[in-house]
C-alpha positions in Angstrom: 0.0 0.0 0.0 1.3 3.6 -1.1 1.4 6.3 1.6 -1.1 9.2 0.9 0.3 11.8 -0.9 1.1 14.8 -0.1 -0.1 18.2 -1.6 2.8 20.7 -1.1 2.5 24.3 -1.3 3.1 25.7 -5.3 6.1 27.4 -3.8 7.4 24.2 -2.5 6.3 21.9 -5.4 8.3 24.5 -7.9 11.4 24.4 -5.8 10.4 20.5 -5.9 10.7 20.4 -9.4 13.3 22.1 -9.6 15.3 20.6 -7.3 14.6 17.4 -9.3 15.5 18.8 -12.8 19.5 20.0 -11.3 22.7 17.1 -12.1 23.9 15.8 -8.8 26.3 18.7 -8.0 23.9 21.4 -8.4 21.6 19.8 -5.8 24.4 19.4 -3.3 24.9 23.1 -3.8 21.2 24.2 -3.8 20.9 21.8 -0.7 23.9 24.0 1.1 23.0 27.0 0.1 19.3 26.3 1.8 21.5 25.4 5.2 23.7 28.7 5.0 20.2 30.3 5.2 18.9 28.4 7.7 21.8 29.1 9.6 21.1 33.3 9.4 18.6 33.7 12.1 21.4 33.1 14.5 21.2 34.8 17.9 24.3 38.0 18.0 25.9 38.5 21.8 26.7 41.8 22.9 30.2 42.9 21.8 31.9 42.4 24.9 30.7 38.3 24.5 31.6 37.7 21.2 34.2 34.7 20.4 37.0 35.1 17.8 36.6 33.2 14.4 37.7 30.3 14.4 40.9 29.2 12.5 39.7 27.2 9.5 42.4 26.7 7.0 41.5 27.4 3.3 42.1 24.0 1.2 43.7 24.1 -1.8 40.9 23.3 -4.7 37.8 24.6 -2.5 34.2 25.0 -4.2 32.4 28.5 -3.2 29.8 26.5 -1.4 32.4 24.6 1.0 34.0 28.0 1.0 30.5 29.6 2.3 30.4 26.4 4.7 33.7 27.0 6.1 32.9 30.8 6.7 30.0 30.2 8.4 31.8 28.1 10.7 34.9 30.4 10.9 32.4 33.4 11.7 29.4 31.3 13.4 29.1 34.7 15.4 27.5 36.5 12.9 24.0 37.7 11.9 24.2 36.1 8.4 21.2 38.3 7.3 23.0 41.2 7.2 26.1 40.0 4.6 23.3 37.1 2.8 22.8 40.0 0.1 26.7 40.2 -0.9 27.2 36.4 -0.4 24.2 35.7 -2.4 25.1 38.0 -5.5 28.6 36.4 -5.3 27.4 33.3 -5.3 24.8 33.6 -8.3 27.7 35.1 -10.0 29.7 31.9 -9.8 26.9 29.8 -10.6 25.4 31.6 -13.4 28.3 33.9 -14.9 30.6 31.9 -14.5 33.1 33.7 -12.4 36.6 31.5 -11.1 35.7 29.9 -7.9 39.3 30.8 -6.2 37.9 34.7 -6.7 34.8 34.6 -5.5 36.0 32.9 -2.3 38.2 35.9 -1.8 35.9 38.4 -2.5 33.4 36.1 0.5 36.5 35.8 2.8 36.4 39.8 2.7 32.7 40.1 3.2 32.6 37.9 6.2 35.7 39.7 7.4 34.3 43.0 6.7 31.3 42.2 8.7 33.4 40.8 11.9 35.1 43.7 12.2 31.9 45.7 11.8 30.6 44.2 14.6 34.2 44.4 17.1 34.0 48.2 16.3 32.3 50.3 18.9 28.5 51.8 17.7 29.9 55.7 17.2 33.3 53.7 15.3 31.3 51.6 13.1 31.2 52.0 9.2 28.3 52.6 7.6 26.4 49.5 5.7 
C-alpha cells in the first residue's frame, strides 16, 4: 500500500521540481546553500561576548559553497542576514556567470571579514552599511 500523498505548497512543489530537474552537483549546492540560510537567524551576543573566528584553513581546490560552509563556521558569530545580500550576488555570479571559484572565495572571505570587524567596532566607530 502507497502512503497518501502529499499536496505541497506551489512554492514548495516548484522548488520540488526544480530541485529534481538539477545534475547531482547542483543539488548538493542548492541543498547547502538552503543550510547557509537556515543558519542566518542566528542569535548575536553583545560585543563584549563575542568569540574570535575560528581558525579554519582554506584547502587548496575549494568550491564556493564549501568555502561559504567554512565561513559560516569560521564566523558562526555572525547575523548572516546582514552579509546574505553580498554572499548571495557572489554566489549567483559563480553559478550563473561563470566567475573563477578561487575569486569569489576571496571576495566572501572579505565580506565575512568585513562584517566581523563591523561588529568588534564600537557603535559611534562603526562603518556605515
Amino acid at each position: 500500500m502507497l502512503p497518501p500523498k502529499i499536496k505541497l505548497p506551489p512554492a514548495q512543489q516548484r522548488l520540488l521540481k526544480l530541485f529534481r530537474q538539477l545534475p547531482q552537483t547542483e543539488q548538493e549546492s542548492l541543498i547547502s546553500y538552503a543550510e547557509f540560510l537556515l543558519q542566518r537567524g542566528a542569535e548575536v551576543t553583545a560585543p563584549d561576548e563575542r568569540p574570535l573566528p575560528e581558525e579554519i584553513p582554506r584547502p587548496p581546490s575549494e568550491s564556493v559553497v564549501a568555502a561559504m560552509r567554512r565561513l559560516s563556521k569560521t564566523y558562526f558569530m555572525l547575523d548572516k542576514d546582514h552579509l546574505l545580500h553580498e554572499a548571495s550576488d557572489l554566489m549567483t555570479a559563480h553559478l550563473t556567470q561563470g566567475r573563477p571559484a578561487a575569486e569569489v572565495i576571496d571576495e566572501l572571505e572579505e565580506v565575512f571579514r568585513r562584517h566581523y570587524e563591523r561588529i568588534q567596532s564600537p557603535p559611534d566607530q562603526a562603518t556605515p552599511g
